[in-house]
C-alpha positions, -999 to 999 in steps of 0.1 A, spaced: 415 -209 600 448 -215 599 467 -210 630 446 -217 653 429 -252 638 466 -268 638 466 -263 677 432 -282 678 447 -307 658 481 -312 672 484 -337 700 488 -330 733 517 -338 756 513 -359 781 526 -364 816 542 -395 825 551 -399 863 586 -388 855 579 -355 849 585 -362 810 562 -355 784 558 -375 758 529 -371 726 497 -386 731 498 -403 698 530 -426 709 522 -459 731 549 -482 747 542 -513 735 561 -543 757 595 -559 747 595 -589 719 613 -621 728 641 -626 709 630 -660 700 600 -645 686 618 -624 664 643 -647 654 614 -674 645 597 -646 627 624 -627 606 634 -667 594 599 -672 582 600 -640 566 638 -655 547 616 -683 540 590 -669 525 620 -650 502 638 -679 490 603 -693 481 595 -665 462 627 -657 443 628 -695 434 596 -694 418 602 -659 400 634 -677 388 615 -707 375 588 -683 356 615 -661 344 635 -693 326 597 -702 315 590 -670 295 628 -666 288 640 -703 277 607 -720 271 614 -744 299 618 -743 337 651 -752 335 676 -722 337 703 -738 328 739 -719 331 715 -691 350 706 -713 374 735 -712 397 736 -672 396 699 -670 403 703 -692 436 734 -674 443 716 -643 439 685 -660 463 708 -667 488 725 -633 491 691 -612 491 677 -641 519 713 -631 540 708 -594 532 672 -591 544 671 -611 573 704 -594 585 689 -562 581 657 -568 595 677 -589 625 698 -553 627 664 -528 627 652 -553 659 684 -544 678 692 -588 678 730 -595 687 749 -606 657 725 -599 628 748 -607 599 759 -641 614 724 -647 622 714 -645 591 742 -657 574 743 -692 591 706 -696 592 702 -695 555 736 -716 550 718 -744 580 684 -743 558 705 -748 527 724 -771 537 692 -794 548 673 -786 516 706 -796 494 713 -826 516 677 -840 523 648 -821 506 663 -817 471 643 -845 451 610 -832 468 615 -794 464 587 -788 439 559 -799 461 534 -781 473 539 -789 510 576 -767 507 550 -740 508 548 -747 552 582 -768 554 609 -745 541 597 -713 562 593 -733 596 625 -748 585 642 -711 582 629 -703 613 642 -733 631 677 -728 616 677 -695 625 671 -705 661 702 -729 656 718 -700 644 711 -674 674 723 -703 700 754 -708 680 766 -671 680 760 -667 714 780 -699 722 807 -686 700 806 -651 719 811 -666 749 838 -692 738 861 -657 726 855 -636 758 
């Protein structure tokens, strides 16, 4: 039973036209555009800051009796921006993109900068649900075009 079930079970190489084998169970799936995977990994940060903002706003619920964090509030969006940066830059990094931790960097700083300067007194609404992500992912965009202009501006 033993041997000779794991070479049933065990894939089988197959040819490829170069001579290589590779395992049956691996496909080659076609390339990503970048785009694409920029616009997606700033949802993603989105979809983050959404959801560290409202754990913060539970947290100072159960905590303080209020939503209001009060001296913890500026920590807590400190903290929601780094852990945006951090993720996207590492997911930006795992997808082989040029410049992950600018990327990332200046595509949260763009969508806070918008959400500070024009979005603040609406924040709470429901409809931040669709804005903010789409909003990520457009400033992430921004972002991309930016370092590549910058890259080319140094060489």
């Amino acid at each position: 039973m033993g041997e000779a079930d794991d070479e049933v079970t065990r894939p089988l190489p197959e040819e490829t036209g170069d001579g290589d084998q590779k395992p049956a169970w691996r496909f080659d799936v076609p390339p990503v555009p970048p785009l694409l995977i920029l616009a997606v990994v700033g949802v993603l940060a989105g979809f983050v800051t959404i959801g560290m903002v409202w754990l913060s706003e539970r947290g100072c619920e159960r905590f303080r009796d209020t939503s209001n964090c009060g001296a913890w509030g500026f920590p807590l969006l400190v903290l929601t921006v780094v852990v945006a940066i951090v993720l996207g830059a590492t997911a930006l990094s795992r997808l082989a993109m040029p410049h992950p931790r600018l990327v990332a960097f200046l595509g949260v700083g763009f969508m806070l900068l918008v959400v500070l300067g024009f979005l603040a007194d609406d924040l709470f609404s429901t409809w931040t649900l669709l804005v903010l992500p789409v909003l990520t992912a457009t400033t992430f965009l921004l972002a991309h075009l930016l370092a590549g202009l910058l890259e080319r501006a140094d060489a």
